[in-house]
C-alpha positions in Angstrom: -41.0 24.6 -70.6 -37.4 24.5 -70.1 -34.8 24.4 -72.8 -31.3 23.5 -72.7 -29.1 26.5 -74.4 -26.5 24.7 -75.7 -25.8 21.4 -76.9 -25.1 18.5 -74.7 -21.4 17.2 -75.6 -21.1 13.5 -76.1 -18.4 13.5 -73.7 -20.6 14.3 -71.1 -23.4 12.3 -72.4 -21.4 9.1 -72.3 -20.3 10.1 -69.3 -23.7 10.0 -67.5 -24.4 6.8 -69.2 -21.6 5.2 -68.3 -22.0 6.3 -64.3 -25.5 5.3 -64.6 -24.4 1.8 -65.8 -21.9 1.9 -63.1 -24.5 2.4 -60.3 -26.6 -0.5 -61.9 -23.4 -2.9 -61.3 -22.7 -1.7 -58.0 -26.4 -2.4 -56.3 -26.7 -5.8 -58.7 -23.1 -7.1 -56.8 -24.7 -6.2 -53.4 -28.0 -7.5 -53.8 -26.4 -11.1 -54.8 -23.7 -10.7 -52.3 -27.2 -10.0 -49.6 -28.9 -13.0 -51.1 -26.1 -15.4 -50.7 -25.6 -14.0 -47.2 -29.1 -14.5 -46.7 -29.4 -18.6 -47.9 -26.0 -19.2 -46.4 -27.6 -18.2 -42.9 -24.4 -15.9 -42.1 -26.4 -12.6 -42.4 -26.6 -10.4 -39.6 -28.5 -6.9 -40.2 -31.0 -8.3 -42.1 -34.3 -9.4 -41.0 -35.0 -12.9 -42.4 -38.0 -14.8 -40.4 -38.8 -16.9 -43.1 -37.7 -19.7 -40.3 -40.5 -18.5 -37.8 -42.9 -18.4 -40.8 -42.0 -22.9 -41.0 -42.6 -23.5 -37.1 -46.2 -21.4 -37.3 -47.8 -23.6 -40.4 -46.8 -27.1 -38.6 
């Protein structure tokens, strides 16, 4: 099994964390800016045929 030689700073640890958390924020702001897209009817790459789905069960 692999072992690290040295000691992992906590500079760099943080560091990691803190552009992990980053990433999390960044896909969170696009999913709800896609959702509000999506319900506001102005989307236009995104596949929504939830309108298709209400015309086949009348």
């Amino acid at each position: 099994m692999a072992v690290p030689k040295k000691k992992t700073s906590k500079q760099k640890r943080r560091s990691r964390h803190a552009h992990w958390k980053a990433k999390a924020r960044v896909a969170a702001e696009k999913a709800l800016s896609q959702g509000k897209s999506v319900l506001t009817g102005r989307a236009k790459g995104f596949v929504y045929p939830a309108a298709d789905e209400a015309e086949d069960e009348e």
